[in-house]
Residue, then its C-alpha position, 0 to 999 in steps of 0.5 A: x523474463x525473470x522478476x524479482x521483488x523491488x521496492x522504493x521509498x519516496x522521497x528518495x532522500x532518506x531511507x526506511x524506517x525498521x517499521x517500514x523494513x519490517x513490512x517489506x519483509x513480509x512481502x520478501x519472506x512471501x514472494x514465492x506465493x505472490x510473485x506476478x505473472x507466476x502467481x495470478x493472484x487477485x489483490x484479495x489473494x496477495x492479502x491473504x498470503x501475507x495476513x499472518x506475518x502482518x498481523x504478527x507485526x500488529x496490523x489489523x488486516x482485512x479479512x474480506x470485503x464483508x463491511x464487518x471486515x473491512x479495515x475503516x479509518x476514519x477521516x471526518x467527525x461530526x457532533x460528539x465525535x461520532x465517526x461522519x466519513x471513513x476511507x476503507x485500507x487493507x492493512x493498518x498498523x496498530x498505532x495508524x501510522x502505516x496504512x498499506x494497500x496491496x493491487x493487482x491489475x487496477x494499480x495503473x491502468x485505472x489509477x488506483x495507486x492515485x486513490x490510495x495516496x489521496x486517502x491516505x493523505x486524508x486519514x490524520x494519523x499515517x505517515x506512511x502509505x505502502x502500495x504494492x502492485x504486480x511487476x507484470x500485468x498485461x504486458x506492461x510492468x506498473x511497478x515501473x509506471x508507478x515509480x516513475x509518476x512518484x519519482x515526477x511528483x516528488x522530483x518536481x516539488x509542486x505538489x507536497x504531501x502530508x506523508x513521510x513517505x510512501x513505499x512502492x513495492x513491485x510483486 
């Protein structure tokens, strides 16, 4: 089976943004290097791969799992605004409002793209989350899962969320 790149905004009632566009262009332009299955690559892998169209849009990527070169967002303040609580994402936008976080193979099955949306929510300047995640992954397509539990949460309205949107891409 043949796969291609595929994405999706949530809510499906309007469209993206150019800053959104712009993202997903990275992941179009890079799609040969990260496409699963051909491409086995860690999210790690995928991170580097795109690092140097994302930076070039003014994304502050992370580099490595080293602490100096995690991305920190902060999400809690303590006395004299001293940071007191912080999520860790791959790729924020220069102004904080595009947080994106790239998956290989636990966007699923573990619930990772879970823990992304909840962090997100937390971190007081994003409006928009993007989650890419693998098309294939052992037998089973997490796009195609992913999309199906936003498309639940955000048909069903009980749950609202304090994003503009979140875009899910498939690689």
């Amino acid at each position: 089976m043949e796969y291609q790149l595929v994405y999706q905004l949530f809510p499906r009632s309007f469209g993206i943004t150019e800053e959104i566009r712009a993202v997903i262009d990275c992941f179009e332009k890079n799609y040969e290097y990260i496409k699963s299955p051909d491409n086995n690559l860690s999210s790690d892998g995928v991170l580097k791969v795109l690092s140097d169209d994302l930076e070039e849009l003014h994304f502050k990527v992370e580099k490595s799992k080293a602490s100096i070169d995690k991305i920190k967002v902060p999400v809690l303040f303590s006395l004299n605004n001293k940071i007191d609580k912080f999520f860790d994402a791959d790729a924020v936008s220069e102004d904080g409002k595009i947080v994106i976080e790239v998956e290989a193979g636990r966007a699923y099955r573990n619930n990772q793209f879970l823990k992304d949306i909840f962090q997100a929510c937390m971190m007081p300047n994003v409006d928009y989350l993007v989650i890419a995640v693998r098309n294939h992954y052992h037998n089973s397509d997490d796009f195609k899962s992913i999309f199906q539990f936003l498309e639940t949460l955000y048909v069903s309205g009980r749950l609202q969320l304090p994003l503009k949107g979140i875009v899910l891409i498939g690689y």
